[in-house]
C-alpha positions in Angstrom: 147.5 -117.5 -118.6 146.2 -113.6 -118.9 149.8 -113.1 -119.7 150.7 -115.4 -122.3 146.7 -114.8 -123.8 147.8 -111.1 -124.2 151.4 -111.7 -125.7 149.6 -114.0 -128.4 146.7 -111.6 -129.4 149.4 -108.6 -129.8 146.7 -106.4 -130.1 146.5 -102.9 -128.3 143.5 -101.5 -129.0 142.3 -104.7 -127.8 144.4 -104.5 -124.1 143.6 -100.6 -124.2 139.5 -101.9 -123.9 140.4 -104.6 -121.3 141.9 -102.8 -119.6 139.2 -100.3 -119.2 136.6 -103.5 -118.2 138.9 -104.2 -115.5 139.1 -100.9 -114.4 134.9 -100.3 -114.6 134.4 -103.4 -112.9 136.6 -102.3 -109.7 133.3 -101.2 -107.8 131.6 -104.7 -108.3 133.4 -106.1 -105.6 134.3 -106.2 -101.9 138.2 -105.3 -101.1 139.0 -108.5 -99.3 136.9 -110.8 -102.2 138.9 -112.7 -104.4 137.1 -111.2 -107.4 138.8 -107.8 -106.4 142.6 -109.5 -105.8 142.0 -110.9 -108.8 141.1 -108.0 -110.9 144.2 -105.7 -109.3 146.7 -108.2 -110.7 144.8 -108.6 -114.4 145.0 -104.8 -114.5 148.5 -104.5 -113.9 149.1 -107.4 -116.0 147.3 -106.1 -118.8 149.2 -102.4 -118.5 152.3 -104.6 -118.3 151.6 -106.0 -121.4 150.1 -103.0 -122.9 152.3 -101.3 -126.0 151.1 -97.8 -126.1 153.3 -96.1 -123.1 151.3 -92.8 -123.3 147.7 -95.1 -122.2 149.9 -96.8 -119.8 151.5 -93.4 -118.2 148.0 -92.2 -118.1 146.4 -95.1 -116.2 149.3 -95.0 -113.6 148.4 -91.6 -113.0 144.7 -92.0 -112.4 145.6 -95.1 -110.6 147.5 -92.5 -108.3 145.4 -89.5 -108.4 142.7 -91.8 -107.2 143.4 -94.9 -105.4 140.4 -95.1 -103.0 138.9 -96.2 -106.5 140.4 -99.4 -106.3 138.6 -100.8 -103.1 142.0 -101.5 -100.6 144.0 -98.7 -101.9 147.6 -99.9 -100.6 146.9 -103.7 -101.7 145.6 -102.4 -105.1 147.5 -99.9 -106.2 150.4 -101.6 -104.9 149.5 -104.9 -107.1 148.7 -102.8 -110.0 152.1 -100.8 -110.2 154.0 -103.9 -109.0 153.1 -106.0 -112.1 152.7 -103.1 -114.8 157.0 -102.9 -113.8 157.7 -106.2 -115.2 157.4 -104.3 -119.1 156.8 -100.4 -117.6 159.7 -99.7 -115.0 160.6 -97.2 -116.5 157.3 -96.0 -117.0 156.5 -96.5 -113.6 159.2 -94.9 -112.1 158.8 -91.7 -113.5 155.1 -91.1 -113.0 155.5 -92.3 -109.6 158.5 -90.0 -108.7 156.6 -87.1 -110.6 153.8 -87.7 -108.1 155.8 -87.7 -105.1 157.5 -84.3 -106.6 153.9 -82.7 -106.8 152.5 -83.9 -103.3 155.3 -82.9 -101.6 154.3 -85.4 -98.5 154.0 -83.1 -95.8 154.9 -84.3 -92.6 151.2 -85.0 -91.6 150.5 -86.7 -94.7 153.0 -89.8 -93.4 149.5 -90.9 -92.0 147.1 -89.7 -94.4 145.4 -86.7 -92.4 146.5 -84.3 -94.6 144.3 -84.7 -97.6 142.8 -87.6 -95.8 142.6 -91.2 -96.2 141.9 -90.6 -101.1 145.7 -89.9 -100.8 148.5 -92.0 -100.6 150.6 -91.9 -97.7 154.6 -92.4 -97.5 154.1 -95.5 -96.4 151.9 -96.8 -99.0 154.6 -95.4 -101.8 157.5 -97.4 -99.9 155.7 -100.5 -100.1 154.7 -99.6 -104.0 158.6 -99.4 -104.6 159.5 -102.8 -102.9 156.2 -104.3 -105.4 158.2 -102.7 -108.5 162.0 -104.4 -107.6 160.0 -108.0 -107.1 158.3 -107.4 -110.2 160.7 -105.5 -112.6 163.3 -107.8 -115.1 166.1 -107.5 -113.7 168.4 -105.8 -116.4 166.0 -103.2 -116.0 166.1 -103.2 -112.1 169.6 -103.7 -111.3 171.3 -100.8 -112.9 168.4 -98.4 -110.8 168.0 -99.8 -108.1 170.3 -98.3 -105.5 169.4 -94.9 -106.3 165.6 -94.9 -107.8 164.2 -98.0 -105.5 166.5 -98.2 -102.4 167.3 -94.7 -101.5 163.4 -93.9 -101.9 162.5 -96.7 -99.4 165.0 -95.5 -96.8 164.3 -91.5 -97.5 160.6 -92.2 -96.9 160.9 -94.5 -94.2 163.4 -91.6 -92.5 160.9 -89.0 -93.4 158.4 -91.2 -91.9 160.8 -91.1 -88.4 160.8 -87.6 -87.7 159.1 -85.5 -85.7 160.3 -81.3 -86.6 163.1 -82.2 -88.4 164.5 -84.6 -85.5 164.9 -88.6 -85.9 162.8 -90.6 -83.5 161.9 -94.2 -82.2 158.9 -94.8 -84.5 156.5 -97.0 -82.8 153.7 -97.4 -85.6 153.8 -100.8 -86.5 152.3 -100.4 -89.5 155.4 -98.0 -90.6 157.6 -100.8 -89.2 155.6 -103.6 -91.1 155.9 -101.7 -94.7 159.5 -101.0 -94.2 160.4 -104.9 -93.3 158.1 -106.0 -96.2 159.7 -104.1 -98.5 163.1 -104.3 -98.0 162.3 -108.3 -98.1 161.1 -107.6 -102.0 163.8 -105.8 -102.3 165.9 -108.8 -101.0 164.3 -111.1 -103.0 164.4 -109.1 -106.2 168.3 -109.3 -106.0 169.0 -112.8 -105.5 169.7 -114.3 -108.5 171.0 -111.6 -109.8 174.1 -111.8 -106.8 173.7 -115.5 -107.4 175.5 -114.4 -110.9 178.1 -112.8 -109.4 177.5 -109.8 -112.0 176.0 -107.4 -109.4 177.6 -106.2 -106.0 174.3 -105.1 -103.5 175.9 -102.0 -102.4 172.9 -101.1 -99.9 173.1 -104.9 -98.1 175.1 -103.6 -95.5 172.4 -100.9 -94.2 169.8 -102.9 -94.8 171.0 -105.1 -92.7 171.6 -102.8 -89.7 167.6 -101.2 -90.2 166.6 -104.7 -89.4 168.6 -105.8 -86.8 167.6 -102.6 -85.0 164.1 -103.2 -85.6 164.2 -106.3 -84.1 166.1 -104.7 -81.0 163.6 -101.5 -80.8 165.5 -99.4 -82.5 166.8 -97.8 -79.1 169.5 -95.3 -79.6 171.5 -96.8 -82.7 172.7 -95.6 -85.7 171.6 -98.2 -88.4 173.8 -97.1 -91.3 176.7 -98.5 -88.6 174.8 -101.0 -86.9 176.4 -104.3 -87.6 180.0 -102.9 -86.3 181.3 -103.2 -83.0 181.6 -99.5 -82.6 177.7 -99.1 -82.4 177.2 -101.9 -79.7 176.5 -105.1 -81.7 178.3 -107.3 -78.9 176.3 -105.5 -76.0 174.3 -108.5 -74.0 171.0 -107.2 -74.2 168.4 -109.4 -71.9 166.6 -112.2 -74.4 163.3 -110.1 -73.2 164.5 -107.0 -75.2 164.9 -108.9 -78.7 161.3 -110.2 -78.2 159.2 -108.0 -81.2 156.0 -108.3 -83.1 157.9 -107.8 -86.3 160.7 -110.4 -85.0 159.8 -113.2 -87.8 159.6 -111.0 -90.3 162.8 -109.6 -90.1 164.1 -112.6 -89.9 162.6 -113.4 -93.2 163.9 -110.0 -94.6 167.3 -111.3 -93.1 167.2 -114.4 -95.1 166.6 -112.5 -98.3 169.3 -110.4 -97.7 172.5 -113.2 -98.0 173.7 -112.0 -94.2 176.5 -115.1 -94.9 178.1 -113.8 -97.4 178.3 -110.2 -95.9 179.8 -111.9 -93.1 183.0 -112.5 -95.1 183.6 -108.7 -95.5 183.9 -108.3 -91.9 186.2 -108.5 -89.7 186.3 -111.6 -87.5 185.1 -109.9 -84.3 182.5 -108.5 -86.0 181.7 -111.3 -87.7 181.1 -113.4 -84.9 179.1 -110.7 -83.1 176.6 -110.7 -86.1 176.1 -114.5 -86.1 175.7 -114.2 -82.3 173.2 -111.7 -82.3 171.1 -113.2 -85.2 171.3 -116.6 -83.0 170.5 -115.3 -80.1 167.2 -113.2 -81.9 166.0 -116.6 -83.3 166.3 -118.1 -79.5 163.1 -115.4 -78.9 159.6 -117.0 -79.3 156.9 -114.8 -81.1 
């Protein structure tokens, strides 16, 4: 309704000043009322449909400088950005690639004791890039996403993994959580876009392998090679060691991704080692 209201009126001066009542009124409200969800999506609706780019760069930046302003700084600044990329993408990407250049992200900043819990962490900025693919239109997605949305996710999250420069078993579920959820946005952004047999997911493949070792703990493997029989996939693990906290979601992220029809570009071996594993993950109970 906000949407179509602002379309109709056509108005910027007009979105400009509603968009600073949204903004002012931020404060008003707990971070878990509905009053607060509801004012994080009508801000980033109203930037969406807000024609002056140089206000809209400019709010994006405060947004960023500053997200402890918005209550529940993940949720909202992830809301915010997420819808102002249905019109913005562009927009969006570049002030929030700028700010990742100029923070730098030290490695203590992953969780936000760096410059403490005002800043945003990696984490929060992977799950802001899954919010942009669900949200963008996808002639404006599709053509960026493998190297401006995908290849962030997956740097950050392997930034996220390392410990002196080294690779580890990350055990914050939190980190594991963000990933999964965004790479299921990510999955779900794509969809009808492969349904149209006009865009080839390069990055399914990986994908793939990230989750399949996050449901199997992520001991020892290489995802990028993961779903191949050279990297173990046919190795009978005990039903105990695919139990996982973040079992369902994968699965979800799974679904989103179209495994059947990577399937086909296998070979049959591994093939049918894929659809045994997934079967015997969805044997586990939560």
């Amino acid at each position: 309704m906000l949407k179509e209201s602002l379309w109709k009126i056509n108005d910027i001066a007009w979105t400009i000043q509603l968009s600073w009542d949204f903004n002012q009124q931020m404060d008003s409200y707990g971070n878990t009322s509905v009053e607060k969800i509801f004012l994080w999506k009508a801000l980033g609706t109203t930037l969406a449909s807000c024609q002056d780019t140089d206000f809209v760069n400019s709010q994006i930046k405060e947004a960023l400088a500053a997200p402890n302003h918005l209550g529940d700084q993940r949720q909202g600044i992830t809301s915010i950005l997420g819808y102002c990329a249905e019109n913005h993408f562009e927009v969006v990407l570049k002030v929030l690639k700028t700010f990742q250049d100029r923070e730098k992200f030290f490695m203590n900043q992953c969780k936000g004791i760096f410059s403490g819990k005002k800043s945003l962490t990696k984490t929060e900025i992977m799950v802001i890039y899954g919010a942009m693919a669900l949200h963008a239109l996808k002639r404006r997605l599709l053509p960026r996403l493998d190297q401006d949305i995908v290849s962030q996710v997956l740097f950050l999250y392997g930034q996220c993994s390392q410990v002196l420069g080294m690779a580890v078993i990350n055990k914050d579920m939190d980190l594991q959580v963000s990933f999964i959820r965004s790479i299921t946005e990510i999955g779900i952004a794509v969809q009808d876009a492969e349904d149209e047999k006009k865009f080839k997911f390069s990055y399914k493949e990986v994908l793939l392998g990230y989750m399949l070792v996050s449901v199997q703990g992520g001991h020892g493997q290489d995802p990028e090679k993961f779903i191949t029989k050279s990297a173990g996939l046919h190795q009978d693990k005990p039903l105990d060691s695919l139990a996982s906290p973040v079992r369902w979601k994968v699965l979800i992220a799974i679904r989103y991704l179209r495994v059947t029809e990577l399937t086909e570009s296998l070979s049959f071996v591994d093939s049918q080692g894929l659809a045994k594993l997934l079967t015997r993950v969805r044997l586990i109970d939560i």
